[in-house]
C-alpha positions as CSV (number, residue, x, y, z in Angstrom):
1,X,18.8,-12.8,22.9
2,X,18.8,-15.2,25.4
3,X,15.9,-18.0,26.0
4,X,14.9,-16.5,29.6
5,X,14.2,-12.9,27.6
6,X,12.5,-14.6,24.9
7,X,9.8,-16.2,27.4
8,X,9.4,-13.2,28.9
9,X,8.8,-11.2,25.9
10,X,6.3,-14.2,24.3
11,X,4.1,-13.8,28.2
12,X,4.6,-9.6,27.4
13,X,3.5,-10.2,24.0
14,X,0.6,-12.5,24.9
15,X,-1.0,-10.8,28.3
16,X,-1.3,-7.6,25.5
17,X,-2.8,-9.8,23.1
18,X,-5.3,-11.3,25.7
19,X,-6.3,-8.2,27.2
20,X,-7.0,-6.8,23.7
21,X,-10.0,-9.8,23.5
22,X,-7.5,-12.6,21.4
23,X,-6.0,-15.5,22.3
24,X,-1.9,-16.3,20.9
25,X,-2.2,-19.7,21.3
26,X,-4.6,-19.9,18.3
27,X,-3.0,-17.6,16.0
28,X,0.4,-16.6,14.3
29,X,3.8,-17.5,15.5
30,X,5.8,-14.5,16.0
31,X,8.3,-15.4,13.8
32,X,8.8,-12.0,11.7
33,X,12.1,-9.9,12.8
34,X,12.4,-6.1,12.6
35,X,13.8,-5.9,9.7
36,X,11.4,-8.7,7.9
37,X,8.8,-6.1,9.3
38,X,10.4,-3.1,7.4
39,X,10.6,-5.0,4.4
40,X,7.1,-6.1,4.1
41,X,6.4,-2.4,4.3
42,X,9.1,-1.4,2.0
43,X,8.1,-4.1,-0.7
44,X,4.2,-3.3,-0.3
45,X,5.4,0.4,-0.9
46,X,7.5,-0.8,-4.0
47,X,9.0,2.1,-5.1
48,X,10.3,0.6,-8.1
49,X,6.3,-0.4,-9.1
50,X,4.9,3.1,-7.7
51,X,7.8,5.2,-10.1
52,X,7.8,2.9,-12.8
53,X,4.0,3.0,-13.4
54,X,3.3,7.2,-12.4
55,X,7.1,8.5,-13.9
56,X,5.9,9.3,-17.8
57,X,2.3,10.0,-17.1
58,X,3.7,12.9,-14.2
59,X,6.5,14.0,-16.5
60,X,4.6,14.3,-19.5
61,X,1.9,16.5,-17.3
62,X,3.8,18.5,-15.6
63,X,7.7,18.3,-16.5
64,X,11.0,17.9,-14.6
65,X,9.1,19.8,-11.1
66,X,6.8,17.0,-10.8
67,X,9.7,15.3,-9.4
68,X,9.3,17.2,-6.1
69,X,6.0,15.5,-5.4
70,X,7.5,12.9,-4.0
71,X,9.2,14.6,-1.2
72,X,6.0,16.1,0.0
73,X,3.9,13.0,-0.4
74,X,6.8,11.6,1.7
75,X,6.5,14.3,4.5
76,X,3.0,14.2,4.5
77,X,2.9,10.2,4.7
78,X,5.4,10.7,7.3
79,X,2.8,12.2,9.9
80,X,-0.1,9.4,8.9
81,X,2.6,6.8,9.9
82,X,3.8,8.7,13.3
83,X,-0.4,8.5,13.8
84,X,-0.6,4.9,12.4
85,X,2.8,4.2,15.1
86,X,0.9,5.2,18.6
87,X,-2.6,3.3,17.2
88,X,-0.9,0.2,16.7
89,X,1.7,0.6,19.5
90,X,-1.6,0.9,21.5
91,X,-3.6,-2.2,19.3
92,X,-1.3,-4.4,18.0
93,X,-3.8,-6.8,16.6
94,X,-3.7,-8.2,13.1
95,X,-5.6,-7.0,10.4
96,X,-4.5,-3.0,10.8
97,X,-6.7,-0.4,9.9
98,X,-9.8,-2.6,10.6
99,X,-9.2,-3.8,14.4
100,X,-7.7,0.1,15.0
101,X,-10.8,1.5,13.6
102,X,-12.9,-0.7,15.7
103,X,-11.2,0.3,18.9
104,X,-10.8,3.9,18.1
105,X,-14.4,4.7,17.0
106,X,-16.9,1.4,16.7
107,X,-18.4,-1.0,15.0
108,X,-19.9,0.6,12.0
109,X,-16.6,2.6,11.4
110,X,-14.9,-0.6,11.9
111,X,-17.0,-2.7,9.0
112,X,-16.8,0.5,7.0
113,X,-13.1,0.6,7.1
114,X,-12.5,-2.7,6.5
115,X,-14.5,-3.0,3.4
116,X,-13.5,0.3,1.4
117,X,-9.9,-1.4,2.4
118,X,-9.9,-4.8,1.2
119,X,-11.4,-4.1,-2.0
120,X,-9.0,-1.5,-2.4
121,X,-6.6,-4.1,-1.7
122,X,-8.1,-6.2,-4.0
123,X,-8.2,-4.4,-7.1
124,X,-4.2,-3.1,-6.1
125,X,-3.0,-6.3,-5.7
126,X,-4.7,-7.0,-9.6
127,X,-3.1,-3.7,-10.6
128,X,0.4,-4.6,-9.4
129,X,0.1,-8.0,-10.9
130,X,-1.1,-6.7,-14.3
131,X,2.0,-4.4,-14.8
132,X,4.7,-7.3,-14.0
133,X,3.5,-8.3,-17.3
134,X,5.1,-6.4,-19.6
135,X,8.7,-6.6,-17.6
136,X,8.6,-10.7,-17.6
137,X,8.2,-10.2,-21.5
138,X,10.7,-8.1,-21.2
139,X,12.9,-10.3,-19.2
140,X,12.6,-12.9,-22.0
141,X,12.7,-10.1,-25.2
142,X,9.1,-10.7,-25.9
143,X,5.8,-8.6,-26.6
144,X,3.2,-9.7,-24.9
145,X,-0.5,-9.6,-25.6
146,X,-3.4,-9.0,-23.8
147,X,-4.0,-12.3,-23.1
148,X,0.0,-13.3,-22.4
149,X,-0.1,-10.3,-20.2
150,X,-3.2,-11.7,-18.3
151,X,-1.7,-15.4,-18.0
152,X,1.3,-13.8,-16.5
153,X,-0.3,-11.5,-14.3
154,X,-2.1,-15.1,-12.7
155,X,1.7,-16.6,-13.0
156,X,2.8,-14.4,-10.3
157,X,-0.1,-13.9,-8.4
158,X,0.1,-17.9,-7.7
159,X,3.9,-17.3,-6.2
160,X,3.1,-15.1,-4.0
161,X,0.3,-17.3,-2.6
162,X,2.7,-20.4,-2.2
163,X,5.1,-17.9,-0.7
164,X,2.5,-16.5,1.9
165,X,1.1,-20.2,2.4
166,X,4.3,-21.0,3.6
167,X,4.2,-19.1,6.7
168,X,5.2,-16.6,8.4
169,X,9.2,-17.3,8.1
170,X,8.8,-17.6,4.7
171,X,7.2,-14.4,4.3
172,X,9.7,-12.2,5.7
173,X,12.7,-13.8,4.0
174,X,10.8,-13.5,0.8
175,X,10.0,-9.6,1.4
176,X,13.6,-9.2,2.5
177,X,14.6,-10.2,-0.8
178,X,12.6,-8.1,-2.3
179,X,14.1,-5.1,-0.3
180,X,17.6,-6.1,-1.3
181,X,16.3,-6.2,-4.9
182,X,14.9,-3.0,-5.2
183,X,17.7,-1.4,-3.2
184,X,20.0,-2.6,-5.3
185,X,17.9,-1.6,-8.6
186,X,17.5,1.9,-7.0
187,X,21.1,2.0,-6.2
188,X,22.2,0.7,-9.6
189,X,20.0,1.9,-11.7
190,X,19.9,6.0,-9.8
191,X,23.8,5.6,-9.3
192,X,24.6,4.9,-12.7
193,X,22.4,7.4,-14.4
194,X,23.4,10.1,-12.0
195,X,26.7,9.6,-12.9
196,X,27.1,8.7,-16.6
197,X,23.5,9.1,-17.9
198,X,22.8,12.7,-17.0
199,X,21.5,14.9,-19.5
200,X,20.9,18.5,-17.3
201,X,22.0,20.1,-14.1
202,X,19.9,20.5,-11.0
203,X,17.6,23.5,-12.3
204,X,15.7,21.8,-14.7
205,X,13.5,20.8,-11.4
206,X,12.3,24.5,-11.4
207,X,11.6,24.5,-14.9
208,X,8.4,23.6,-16.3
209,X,10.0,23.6,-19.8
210,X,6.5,24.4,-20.9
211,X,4.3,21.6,-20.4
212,X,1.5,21.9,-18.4
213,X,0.8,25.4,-18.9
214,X,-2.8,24.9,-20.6
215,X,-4.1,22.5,-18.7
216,X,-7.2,23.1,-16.4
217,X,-6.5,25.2,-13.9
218,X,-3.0,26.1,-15.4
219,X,0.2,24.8,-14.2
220,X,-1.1,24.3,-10.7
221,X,-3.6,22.0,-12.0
222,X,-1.1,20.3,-14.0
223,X,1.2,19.8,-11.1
224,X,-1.5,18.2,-8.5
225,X,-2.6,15.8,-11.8
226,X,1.1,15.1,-11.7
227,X,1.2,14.5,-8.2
228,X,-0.4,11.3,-7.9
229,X,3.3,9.3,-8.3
230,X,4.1,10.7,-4.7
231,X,0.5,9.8,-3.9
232,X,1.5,6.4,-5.6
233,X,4.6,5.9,-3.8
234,X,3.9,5.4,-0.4
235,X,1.4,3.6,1.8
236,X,2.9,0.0,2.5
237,X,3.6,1.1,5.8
238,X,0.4,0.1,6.7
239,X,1.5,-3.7,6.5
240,X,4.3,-3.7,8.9
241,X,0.7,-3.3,11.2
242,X,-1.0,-5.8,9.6
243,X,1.1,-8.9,11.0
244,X,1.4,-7.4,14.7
245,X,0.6,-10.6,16.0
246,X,3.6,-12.3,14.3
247,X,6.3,-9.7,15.7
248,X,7.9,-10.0,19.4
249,X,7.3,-6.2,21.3
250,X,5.2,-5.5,18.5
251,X,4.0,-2.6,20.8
252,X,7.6,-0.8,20.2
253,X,9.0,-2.6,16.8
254,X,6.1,-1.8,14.9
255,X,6.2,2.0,14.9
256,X,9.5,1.9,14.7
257,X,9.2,-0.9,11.0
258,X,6.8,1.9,10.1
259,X,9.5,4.9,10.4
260,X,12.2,3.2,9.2
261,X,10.0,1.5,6.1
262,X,9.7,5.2,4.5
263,X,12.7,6.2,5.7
264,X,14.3,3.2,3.0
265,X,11.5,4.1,0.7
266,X,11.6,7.7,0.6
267,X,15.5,7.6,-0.4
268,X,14.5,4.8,-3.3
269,X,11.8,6.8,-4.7
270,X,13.8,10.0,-4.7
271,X,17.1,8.7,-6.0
272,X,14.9,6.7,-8.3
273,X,12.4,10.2,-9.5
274,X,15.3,12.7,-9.7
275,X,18.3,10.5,-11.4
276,X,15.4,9.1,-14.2
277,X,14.1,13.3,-14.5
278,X,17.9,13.9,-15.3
279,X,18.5,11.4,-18.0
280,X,15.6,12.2,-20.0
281,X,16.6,13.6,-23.2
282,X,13.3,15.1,-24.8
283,X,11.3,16.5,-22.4
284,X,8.8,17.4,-24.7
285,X,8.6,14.2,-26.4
286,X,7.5,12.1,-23.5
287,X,4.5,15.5,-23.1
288,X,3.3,14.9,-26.7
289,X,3.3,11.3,-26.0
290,X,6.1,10.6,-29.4
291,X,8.1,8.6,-26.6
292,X,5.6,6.3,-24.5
293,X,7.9,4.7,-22.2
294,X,10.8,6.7,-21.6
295,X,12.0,4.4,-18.4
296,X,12.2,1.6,-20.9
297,X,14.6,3.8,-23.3
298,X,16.8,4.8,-21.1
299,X,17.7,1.7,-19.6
300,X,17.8,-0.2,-22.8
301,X,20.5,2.6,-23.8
302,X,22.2,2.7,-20.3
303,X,23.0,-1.0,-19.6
304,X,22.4,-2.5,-23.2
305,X,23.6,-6.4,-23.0
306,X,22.7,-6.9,-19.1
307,X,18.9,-4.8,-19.8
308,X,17.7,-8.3,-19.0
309,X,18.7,-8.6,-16.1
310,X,17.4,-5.1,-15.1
311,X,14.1,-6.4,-15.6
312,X,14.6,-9.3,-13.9
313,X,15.5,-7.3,-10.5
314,X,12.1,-4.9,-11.7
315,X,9.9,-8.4,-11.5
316,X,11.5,-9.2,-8.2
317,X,10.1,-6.0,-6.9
318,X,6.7,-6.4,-8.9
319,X,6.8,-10.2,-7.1
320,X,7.9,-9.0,-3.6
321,X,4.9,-6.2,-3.6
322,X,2.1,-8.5,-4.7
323,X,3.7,-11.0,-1.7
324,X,3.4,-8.3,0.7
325,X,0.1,-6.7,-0.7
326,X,-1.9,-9.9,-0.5
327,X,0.1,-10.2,3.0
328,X,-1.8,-7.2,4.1
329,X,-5.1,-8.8,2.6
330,X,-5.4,-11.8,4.1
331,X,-4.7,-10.4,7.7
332,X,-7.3,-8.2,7.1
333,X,-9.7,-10.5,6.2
334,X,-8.8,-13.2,8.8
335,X,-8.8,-10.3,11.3
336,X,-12.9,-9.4,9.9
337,X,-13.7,-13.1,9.8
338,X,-12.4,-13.8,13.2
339,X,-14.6,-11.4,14.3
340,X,-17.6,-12.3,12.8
341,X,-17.6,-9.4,10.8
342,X,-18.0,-11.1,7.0
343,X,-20.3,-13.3,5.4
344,X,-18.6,-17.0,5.8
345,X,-16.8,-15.9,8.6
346,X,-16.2,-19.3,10.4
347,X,-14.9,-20.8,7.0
348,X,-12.7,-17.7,6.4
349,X,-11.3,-17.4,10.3
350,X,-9.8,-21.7,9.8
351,X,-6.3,-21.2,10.4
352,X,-3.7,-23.9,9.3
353,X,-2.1,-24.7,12.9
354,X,1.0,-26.0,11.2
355,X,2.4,-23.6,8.9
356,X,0.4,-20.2,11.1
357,X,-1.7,-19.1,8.1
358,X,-5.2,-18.8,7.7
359,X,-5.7,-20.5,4.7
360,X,-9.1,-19.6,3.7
361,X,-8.1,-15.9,4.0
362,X,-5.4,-16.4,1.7
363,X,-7.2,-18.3,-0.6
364,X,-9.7,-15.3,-0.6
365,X,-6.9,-12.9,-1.7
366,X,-6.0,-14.7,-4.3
367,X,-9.2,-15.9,-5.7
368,X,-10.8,-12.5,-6.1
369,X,-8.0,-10.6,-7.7
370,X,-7.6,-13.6,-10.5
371,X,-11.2,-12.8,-11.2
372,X,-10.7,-9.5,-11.6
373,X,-7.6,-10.2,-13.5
374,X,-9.5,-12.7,-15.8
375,X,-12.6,-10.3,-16.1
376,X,-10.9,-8.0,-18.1
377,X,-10.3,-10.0,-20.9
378,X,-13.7,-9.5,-21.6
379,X,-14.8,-6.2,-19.9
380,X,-11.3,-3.8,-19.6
381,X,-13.2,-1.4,-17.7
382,X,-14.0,-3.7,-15.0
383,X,-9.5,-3.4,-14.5
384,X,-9.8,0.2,-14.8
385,X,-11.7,0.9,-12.2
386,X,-10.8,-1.4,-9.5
387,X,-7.3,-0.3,-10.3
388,X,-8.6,2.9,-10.0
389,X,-10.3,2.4,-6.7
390,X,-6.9,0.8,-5.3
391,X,-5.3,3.9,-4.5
392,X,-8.0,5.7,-3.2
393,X,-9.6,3.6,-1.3
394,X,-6.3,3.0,0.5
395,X,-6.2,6.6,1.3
396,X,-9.6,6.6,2.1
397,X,-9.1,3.7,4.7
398,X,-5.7,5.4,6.0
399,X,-7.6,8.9,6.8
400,X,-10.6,6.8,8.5
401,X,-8.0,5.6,11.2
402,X,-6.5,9.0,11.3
403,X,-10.3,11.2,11.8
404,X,-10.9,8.2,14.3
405,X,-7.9,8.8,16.4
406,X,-8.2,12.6,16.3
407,X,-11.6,12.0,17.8
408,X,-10.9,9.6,19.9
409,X,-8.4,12.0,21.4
410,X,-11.0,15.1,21.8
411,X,-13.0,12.2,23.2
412,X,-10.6,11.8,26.1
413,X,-8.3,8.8,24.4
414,X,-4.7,8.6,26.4
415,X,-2.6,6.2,24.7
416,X,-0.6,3.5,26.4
417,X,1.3,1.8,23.8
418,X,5.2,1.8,24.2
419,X,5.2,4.7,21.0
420,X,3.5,7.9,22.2
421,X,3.4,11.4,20.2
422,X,2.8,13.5,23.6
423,X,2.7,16.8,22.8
424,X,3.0,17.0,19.3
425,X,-0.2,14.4,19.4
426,X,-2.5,17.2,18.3
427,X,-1.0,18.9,15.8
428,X,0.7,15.5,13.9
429,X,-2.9,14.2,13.7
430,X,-4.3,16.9,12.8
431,X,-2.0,17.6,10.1
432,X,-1.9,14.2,9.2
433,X,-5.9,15.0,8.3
434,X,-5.4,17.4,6.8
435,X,-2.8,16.0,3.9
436,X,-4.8,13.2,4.1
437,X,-8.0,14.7,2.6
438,X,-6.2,16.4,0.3
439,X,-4.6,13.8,-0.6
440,X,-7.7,11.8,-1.3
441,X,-9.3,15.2,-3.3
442,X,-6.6,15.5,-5.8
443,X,-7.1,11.2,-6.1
444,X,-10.6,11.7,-7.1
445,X,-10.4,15.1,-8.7
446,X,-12.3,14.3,-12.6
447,X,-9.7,15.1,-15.4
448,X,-10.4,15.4,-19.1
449,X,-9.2,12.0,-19.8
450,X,-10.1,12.0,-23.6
451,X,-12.8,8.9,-23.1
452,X,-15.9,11.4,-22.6
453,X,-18.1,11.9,-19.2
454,X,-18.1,8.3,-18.3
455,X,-14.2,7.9,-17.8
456,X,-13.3,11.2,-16.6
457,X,-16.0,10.3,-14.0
458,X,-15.2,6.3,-13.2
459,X,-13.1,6.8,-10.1
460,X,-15.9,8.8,-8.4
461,X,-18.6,6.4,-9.6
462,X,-16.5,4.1,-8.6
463,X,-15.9,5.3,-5.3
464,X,-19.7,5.8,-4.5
465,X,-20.5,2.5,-5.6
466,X,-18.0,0.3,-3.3
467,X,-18.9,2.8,-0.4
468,X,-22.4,2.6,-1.1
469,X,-22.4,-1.3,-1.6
470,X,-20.7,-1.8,1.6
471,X,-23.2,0.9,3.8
472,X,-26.2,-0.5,2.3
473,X,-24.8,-4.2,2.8
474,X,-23.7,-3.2,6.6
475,X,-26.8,-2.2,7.3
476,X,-28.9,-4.5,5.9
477,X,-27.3,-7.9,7.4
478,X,-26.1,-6.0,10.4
479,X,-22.9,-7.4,9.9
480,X,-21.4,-4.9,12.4
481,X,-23.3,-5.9,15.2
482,X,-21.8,-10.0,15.2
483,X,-19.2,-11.1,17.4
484,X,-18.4,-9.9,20.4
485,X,-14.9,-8.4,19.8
486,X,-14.6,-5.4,22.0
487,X,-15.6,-2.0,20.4
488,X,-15.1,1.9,21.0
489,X,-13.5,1.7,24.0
490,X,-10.7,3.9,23.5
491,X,-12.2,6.9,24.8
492,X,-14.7,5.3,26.9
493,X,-16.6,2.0,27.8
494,X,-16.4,-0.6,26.3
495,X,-19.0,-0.5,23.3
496,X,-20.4,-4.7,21.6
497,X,-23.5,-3.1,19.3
498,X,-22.7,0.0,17.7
């Protein structure tokens, strides 16, 4: 690309920016490439975290079919990002689903959003940190105890903070790593079991083999509890939006980082689902729980000598997702701060002018989840349920934006991004809704858990309490009504108070 195009594109890039309310010469340097885009996605996504943590709880609830949630959680996160595209094509501001929830709807929508999101990012970015744990130990041969598991879990949580305090550069290379990683591991480890580790041909993925069959609501009901890996596998393509500002013709590369970020992912997860399903030996032994990690078993047996350095390419991917992940948090909350949207807001909005970080922000994503991390040493429950919560309150803040832009669109919205749905607007946003909720139902659904009322119930309580929290706390500070950020105005006027 030559320099005169590159000027052009930075005066493109930062007319779109100003006329959006923000200026570019105070914020990121648009240092990120296309493909450092689609790997931030792809490593937030993980789908070497999202199968490795979902594969013997779905198997052992459903059998080999549960496989096949995957491809439709991958079709129906395929029309929430087609939706997500032609927002952020139109807003490409950091901090995603906050700053296109604020346009789209308003200010109360906006603050809603943002909350239910960054705790949810919070508590996932714990989660994800938690369950390197065990493959570190296993890099090294070792078991690791609850407290081992928590010191590590704060190990790698400090990388990825020096990694994402190193700007934006940094960053990218760091998630493209992480791509080539788990590519590789899916490649690898799928390719090799496929072809030597297979234990059964193709139809076992229509055969129940008989688990499942008495739980609630039959096998139906055991399939949707099985379910949640696809649920698990894929919303990172949120954060190819979160760092708008640090891409050139974000406008057109974003939606684009978005397609082809599930595009990469939904091969991974599938290769990854179906070659695993087919190498499992005992069926029946991961359902009665007589084999607890069946992943680990088979590629102990498969690869033997070099298992070692299996794991090591697993804690690459566990690394790469809590880079990306906290990634995704801090833009959120410098995007909220900058905006006068959060308590502290001028300390949290400092940006670090050299290395193009706001370092407060970062800090922020760090801090809380190493509470949360250290926490459970003494209360475990506190993990559960904002590991819980991390899922669902993702999906919660992805169908916000999605409701928003199907209103905004009844409302009289005509998007004017460089990605536009046209005619299929309507019924890919609707449809997008529509999986969406669902999606979030079958989250939440309460299932017999073994732990009594209480933990069959924690998600929802949990749920109702950080939604609750964050209402009652909105509308008692009247944090949405700071700042003068421009509000509602896709379908209409400009709206500052509401």
């Amino acid at each position: 690309m030559s320099d005169n195009t590159t000027v052009v594109e930075h005066d493109e890039d930062a007319a779109h920016l100003a006329s959006l309310g923000y200026s570019y010469d105070t914020t990121f340097k648009r240092d990120m490439t296309f493909w450092g885009n689609v790997s931030l996605g792809f490593t937030y996504l993980s789908p070497i975290a999202g199968v490795y943590s979902m594969f013997a709880i779905s198997l052992g609830t459903a059998g080999p079919p549960m496989a096949w949630a995957v491809v439709i959680a991958l079709v129906g996160q395929f029309l929430v990002a087609l939706v997500f595209g032609e927002v952020v094509s139109n807003y490409p501001v950091s901090g995603g689903v906050y700053p296109w929830s604020r346009r789209l709807w308003g200010r109360k929508w906006a603050w809603m959003n943002g909350w239910i999101y960054v705790v949810a990012l919070v508590g996932t970015i714990a989660a994800v940190a938690y369950g390197a744990a065990p493959f570190v130990g296993a890099v090294f041969g070792a078991e690791v105890s609850a407290g081992t598991t928590v010191a590590i879990a704060l190990g790698t949580l400090v990388v990825a903070t020096l990694l994402n305090f190193s700007g934006t550069k940094v960053l990218s290379w760091a998630a493209t790593v992480g791509l080539i990683a788990e590519m590789i591991g899916a490649l690898v480890i799928g390719g090799y079991l496929l072809l030597f580790g297979r234990q059964w041909d193709f139809s076992i993925f229509f055969d129940n083999m008989g688990i499942g069959l008495d739980a609630p609501g039959g096998y139906l009901g055991a399939f949707a509890a099985a379910a949640l890996i696809g649920m698990y596998a894929y919303y990172g393509f949120e954060a190819n939006g979160d760092v708008a500002e640090e891409i050139k013709n974000p406008s057109s590369v974003v939606p684009r980082a978005m397609r082809m970020t599930l595009y990469i992912g939904g091969f991974a997860t599938i290769l990854l689902t179906f070659s695993l399903t087919l190498a499992v030996p005992n069926f029946m032994a991961v359902a009665d729980g007589e084999v607890a990690d069946p992943i680990a078993d088979l590629l102990q047996q498969a690869f033997g000598p070099v298992y070692p350095v299996a794991m090591a390419v697993i804690v690459i991917a566990f690394v790469s997702c809590i880079t990306s992940l906290q990634a995704a948090a801090t833009r959120l909350v410098y995007s909220m701060s900058r905006d006068h949207f959060l308590p502290a807001s001028n300390f949290l909005s400092k940006f670090n002018e050299r290395r193009h970080v706001p370092t407060n922000s970062l800090l922020t994503a760090a801090f809380f989840p190493a509470m949360i991390l250290l926490l459970s040493l003494l209360l475990e429950d506190a993990l559960t349920a904002m590991v819980s919560f991390g899922t669902v309150g993702i999906y919660i803040g992805f169908q916000m934006v999605v409701f928003a832009a199907l209103r905004a669109r009844i409302l009289g919205w005509q998007p004017a991004g460089k990605f536009r749905l046209g005619a299929w607007a309507y019924p890919v946003n609707i449809l997008a809704l529509v999986w969406g909720l669902a999606a979030v139902v079958n989250i939440l659904w309460p299932r017999p858990t073994g732990g009594g009322w209480g933990e069959d119930y924690l998600l929802i309580m949990t749920t109702v309490g950080v939604v609750g929290f964050g209402w009652i706390y909105m509308l008692a500070s009247k944090a949405y009504a700071k700042g003068d950020a421009p509000a509602g105005d896709a379908s209409g006027p400009i709206r500052t108070t509401v």
